[in-house]
C-alpha positions in Angstrom: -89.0 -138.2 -42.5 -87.1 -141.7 -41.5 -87.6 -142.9 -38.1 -85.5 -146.2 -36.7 -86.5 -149.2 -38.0 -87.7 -152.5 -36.4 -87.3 -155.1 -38.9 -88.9 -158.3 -38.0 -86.0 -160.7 -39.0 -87.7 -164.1 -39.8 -85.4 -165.4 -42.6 -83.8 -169.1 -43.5 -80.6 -169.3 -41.5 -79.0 -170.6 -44.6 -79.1 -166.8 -45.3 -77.1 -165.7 -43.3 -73.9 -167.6 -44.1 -74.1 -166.1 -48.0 -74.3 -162.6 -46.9 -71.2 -160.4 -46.0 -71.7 -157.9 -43.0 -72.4 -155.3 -45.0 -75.1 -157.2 -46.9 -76.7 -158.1 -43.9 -76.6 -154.2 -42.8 -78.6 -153.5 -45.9 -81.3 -155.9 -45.1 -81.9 -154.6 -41.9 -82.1 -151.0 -43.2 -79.3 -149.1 -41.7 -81.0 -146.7 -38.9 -78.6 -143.6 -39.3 -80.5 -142.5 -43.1 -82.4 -139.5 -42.1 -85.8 -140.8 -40.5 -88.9 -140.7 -42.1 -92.5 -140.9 -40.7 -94.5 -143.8 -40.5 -97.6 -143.9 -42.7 -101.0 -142.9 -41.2 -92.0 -174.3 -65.8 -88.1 -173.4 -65.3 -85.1 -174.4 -67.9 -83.4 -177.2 -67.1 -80.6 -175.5 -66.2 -82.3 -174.0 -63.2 -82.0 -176.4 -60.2 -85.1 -176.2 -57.0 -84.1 -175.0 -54.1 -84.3 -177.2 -51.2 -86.6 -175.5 -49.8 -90.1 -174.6 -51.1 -91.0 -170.5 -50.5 -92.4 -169.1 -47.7 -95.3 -167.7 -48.4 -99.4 -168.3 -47.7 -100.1 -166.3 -51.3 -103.0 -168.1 -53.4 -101.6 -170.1 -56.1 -101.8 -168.2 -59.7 -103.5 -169.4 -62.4 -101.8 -172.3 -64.4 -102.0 -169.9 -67.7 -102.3 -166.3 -68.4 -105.4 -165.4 -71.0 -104.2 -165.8 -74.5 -104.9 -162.5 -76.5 -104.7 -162.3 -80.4 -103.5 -158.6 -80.1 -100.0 -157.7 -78.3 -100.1 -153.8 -76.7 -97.2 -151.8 -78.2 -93.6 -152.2 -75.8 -92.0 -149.2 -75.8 -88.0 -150.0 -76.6 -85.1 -149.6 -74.1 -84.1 -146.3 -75.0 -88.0 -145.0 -76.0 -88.0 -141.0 -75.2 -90.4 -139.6 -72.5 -92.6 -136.7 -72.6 -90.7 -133.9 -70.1 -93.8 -131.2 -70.6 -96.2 -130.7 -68.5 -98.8 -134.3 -67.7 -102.0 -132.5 -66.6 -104.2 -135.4 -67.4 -102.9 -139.0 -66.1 -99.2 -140.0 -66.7 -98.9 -139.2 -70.7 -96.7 -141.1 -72.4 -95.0 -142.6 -69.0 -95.1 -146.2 -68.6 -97.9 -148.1 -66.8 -99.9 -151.4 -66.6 -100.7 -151.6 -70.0 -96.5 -151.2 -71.2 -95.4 -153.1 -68.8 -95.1 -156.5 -67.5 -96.3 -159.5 -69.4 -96.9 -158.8 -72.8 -100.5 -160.0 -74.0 -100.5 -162.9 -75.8 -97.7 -164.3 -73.9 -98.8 -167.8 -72.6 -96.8 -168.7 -69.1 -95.9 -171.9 -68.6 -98.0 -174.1 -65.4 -97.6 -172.3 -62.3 -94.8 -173.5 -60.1 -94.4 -173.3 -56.1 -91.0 -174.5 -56.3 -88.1 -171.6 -55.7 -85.4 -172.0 -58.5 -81.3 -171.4 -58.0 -79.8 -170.5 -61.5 -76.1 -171.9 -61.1 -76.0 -171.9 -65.5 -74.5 -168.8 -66.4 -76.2 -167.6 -69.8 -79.4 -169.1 -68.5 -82.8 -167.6 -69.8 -86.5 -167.9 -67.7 -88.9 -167.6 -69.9 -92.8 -167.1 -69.9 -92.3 -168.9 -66.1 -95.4 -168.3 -63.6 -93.2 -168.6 -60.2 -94.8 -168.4 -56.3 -91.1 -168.4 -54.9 -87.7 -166.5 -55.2 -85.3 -166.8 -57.7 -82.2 -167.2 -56.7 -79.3 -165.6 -59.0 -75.9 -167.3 -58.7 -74.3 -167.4 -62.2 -73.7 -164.4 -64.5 -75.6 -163.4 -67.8 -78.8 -164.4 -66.3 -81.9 -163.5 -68.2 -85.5 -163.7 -66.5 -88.3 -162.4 -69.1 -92.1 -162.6 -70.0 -92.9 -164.1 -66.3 -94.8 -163.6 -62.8 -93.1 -163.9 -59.9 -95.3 -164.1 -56.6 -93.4 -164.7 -52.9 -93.1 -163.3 -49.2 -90.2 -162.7 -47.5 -86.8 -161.4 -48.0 -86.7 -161.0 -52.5 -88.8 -162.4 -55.6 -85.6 -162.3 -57.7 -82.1 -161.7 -55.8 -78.7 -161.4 -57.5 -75.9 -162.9 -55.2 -72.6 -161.5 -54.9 -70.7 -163.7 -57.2 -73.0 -162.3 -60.2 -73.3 -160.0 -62.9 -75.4 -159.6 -66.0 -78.8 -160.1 -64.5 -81.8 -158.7 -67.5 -85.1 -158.9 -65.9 -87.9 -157.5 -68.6 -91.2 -157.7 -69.4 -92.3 -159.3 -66.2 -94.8 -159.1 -63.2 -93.5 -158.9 -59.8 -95.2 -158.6 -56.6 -95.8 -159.7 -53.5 -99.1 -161.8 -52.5 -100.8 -159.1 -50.9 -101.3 -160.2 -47.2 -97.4 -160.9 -46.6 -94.2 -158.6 -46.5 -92.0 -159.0 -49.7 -89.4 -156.6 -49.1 -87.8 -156.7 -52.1 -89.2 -157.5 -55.9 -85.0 -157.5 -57.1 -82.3 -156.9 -54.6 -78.7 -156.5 -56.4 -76.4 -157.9 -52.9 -73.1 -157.3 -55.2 -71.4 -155.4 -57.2 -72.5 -157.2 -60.4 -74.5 -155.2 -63.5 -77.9 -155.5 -63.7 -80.6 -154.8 -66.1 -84.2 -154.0 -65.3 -86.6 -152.8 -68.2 -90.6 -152.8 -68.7 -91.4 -154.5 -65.7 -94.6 -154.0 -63.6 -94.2 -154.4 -60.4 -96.0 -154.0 -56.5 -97.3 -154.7 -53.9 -93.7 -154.7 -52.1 -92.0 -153.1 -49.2 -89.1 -151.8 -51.5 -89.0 -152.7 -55.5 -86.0 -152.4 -56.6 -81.8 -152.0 -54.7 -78.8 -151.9 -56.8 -76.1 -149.5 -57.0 -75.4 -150.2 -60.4 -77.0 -150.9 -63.8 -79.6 -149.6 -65.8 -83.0 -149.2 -64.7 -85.5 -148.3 -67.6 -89.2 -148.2 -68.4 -91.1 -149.9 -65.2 -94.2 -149.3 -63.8 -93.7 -149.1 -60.1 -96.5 -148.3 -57.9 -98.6 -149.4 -54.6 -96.3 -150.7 -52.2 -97.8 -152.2 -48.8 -96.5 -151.1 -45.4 -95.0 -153.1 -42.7 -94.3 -151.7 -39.5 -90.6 -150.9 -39.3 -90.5 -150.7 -42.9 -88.7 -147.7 -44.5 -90.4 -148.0 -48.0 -88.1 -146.8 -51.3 -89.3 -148.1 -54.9 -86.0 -147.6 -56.2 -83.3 -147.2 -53.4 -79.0 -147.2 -54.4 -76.7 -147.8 -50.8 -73.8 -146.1 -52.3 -72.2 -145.3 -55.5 -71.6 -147.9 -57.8 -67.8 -149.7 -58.8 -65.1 -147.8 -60.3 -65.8 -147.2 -63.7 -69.6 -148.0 -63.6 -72.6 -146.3 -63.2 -76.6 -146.4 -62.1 -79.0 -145.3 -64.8 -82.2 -144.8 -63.5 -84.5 -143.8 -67.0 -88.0 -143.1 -68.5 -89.7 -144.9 -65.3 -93.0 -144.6 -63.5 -92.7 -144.4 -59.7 -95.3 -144.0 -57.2 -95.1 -144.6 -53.6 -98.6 -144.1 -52.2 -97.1 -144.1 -48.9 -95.9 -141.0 -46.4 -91.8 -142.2 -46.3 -89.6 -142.8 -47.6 -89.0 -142.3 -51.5 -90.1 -143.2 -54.9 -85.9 -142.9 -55.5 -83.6 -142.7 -53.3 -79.7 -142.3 -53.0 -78.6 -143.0 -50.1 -74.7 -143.2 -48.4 -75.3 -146.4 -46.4 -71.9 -148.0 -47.5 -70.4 -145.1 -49.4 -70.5 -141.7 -51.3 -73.2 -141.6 -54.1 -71.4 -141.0 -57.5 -71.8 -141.4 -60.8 -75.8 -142.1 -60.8 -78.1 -140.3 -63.8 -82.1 -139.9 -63.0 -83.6 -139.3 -66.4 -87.7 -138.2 -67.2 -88.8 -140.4 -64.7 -92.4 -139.7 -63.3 -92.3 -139.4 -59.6 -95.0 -138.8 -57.0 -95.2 -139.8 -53.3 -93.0 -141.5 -50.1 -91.8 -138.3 -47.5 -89.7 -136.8 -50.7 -89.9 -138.3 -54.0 -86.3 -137.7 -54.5 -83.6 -138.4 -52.3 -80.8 -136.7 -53.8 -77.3 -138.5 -52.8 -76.2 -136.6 -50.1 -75.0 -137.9 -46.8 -72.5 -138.0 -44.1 -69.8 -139.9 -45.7 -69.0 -137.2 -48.3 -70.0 -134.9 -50.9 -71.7 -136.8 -53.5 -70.4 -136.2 -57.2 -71.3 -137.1 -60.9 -75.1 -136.9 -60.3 -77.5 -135.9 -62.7 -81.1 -135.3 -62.4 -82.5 -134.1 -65.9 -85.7 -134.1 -67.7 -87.7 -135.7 -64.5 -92.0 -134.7 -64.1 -92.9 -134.5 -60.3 -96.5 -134.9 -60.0 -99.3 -134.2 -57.0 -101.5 -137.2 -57.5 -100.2 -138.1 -53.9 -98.9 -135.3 -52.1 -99.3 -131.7 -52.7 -95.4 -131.3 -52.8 -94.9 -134.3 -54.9 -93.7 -135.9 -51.6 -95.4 -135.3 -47.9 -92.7 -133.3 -47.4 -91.3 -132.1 -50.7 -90.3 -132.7 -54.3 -86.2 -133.4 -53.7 -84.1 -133.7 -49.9 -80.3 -134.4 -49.9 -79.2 -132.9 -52.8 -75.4 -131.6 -53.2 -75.6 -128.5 -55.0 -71.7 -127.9 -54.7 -70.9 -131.3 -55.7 -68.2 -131.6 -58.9 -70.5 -132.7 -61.9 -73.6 -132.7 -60.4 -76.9 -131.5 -62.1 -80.3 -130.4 -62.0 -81.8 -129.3 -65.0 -84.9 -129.1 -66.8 -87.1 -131.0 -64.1 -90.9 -129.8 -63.9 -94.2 -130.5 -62.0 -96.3 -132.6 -64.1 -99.3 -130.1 -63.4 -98.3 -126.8 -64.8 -94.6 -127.2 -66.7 -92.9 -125.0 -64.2 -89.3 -125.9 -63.1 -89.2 -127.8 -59.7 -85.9 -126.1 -58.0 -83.6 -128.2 -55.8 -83.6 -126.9 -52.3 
């Protein structure tokens, strides 16, 4: 269950100007969703920010270990076990299909935030303890660590699209809140695949894109937080979609979701949840409904709900806020992980 939220706001005034109203009201977590209890070296097309990042985090390493073997990568569009996972996550992905790939070397670590005004630009093998700051489109961040506190790691702004971020680590530093690993402000496509990722307050907001093969897990609580791994405000641009696919997500915390839909800023269309592995948060799944409207065009197919946090998947339950009547919705073939049998939408 959701309960009003608090949020300490603590940010660079410079923020403020760049954000609509609306963008603003996302940051501070809109206090009508339903409440939830609280929890017993860069291209040279990338320009530093003025600013250096906010955060007390110890600096990484200068280089990740050099390995002469590379763990398998499971592709984009890999399939995912839907049968019963009695004994740890099967063929789901997790720390060792995710992030950094071994025998990637990352470039000396770097305290200096990074603006990308290039379009087309591409990070690569970067060890970062700052944001990243998305302003151009076609932006590709790969094979990196990002480490910061405060408002994002990587943030796309309004005026872009095209964002790929794949095959990195992204977290915060452990002490300090990092609400978001990659917040989407606009209405811009982005691309998230085989990244591992924690230690945040929420991991992932978009309302469109594709969102495939990530290892999300561990998030830290701060008080006012309302903690979603993977959270969408509304439904996404005419014509577009959210695809949400063959993921591992696991709040270990009592609220809010491992994914959520919520109707923030609008009705939730046009979003598919595909074999993800879910567990934890007050219900794993929130399903799109919501005061603005039925929600329509969602489908949840294929998904494992697992128990190794909750006995009902979430504290509460499996799925809340689902539109059963809604045109082109559908739930099918979704199981718990444990025994196979079909998890039904309430």
């Amino acid at each position: 269950m959701r309960k009003p939220i608090v949020l300490r706001v603590a940010v660079v005034l410079t923020v403020v100007a760049l954000l609509s109203a609306a963008t603003w009201w996302a940051l501070t977590r809109d206090a009508d969703r339903p409440p939830a209890a609280a929890p017993t070296a860069a291209p040279s097309s990338v320009v530093p920010d003025s600013a250096p990042p906010s955060t007390s985090a110890p600096r990484p390493s200068a280089q990740a270990s050099s390995t002469t073997t590379t763990r398998p990568r499971p592709s984009a569009s890999a399939s995912v076990s839907t049968t019963s996972v009695p004994q740890g996550r099967g063929s789901f992905p997790d720390a060792g299909t995710t992030g950094v790939p071994d025998g990637v070397t990352l470039k000396a670590a770097s305290t200096t935030s990074l603006r990308i005004r290039k379009a087309g630009t591409v990070i690569d093998r970067a060890d970062i303890q700052g944001e990243i700051s998305v302003e151009a489109n076609n932006v590709t961040i790969k094979n990196s660590r990002i480490v910061n506190a405060g408002n994002w790691a990587i943030v796309q702004r309004p005026e872009a699209s095209g964002l790929v971020v794949q095959d990195s680590e992204i977290r915060g530093n452990g002490k300090d809140r990092l609400q978001y690993a990659v917040l989407n402000l606009g209405s811009g496509d982005v691309t998230i695949l085989r990244n591992d990722i924690s230690a945040v307050s929420d991991a992932l907001s978009t309302n469109v894109g594709l969102i495939e093969g990530n290892y999300l897990h561990d998030p830290i609580y701060f008080d006012g937080d309302h903690t979603d791994m993977i959270q969408s405000n509304s439904g996404p641009p005419a014509g577009k979609s959210l695809v949400i696919r063959g993921n591992t997500v696991i709040n270990t915390l009592e609220q809010t979701a491992a994914i959520a839909l919520f109707q923030d800023f609008g009705v939730q269309h046009d979003a598919t949840i595909e074999r993800n592995l879910l567990a934890g948060g007050g219900y794993a799944l929130y399903g799109g409904a919501g005061k603005l409207g039925t929600s329509y065009n969602i489908k949840v197919i294929g998904n494992v709900f697992s128990r190794e946090v909750f006995p009902k998947s979430g504290q509460w339950g499996a799925v809340a806020y689902w539109d059963k009547a809604g045109s082109g919705n559908v739930w099918r073939d979704n199981v718990w992980a444990d025994t196979g049998r079909t998890v039904a939408a309430d």
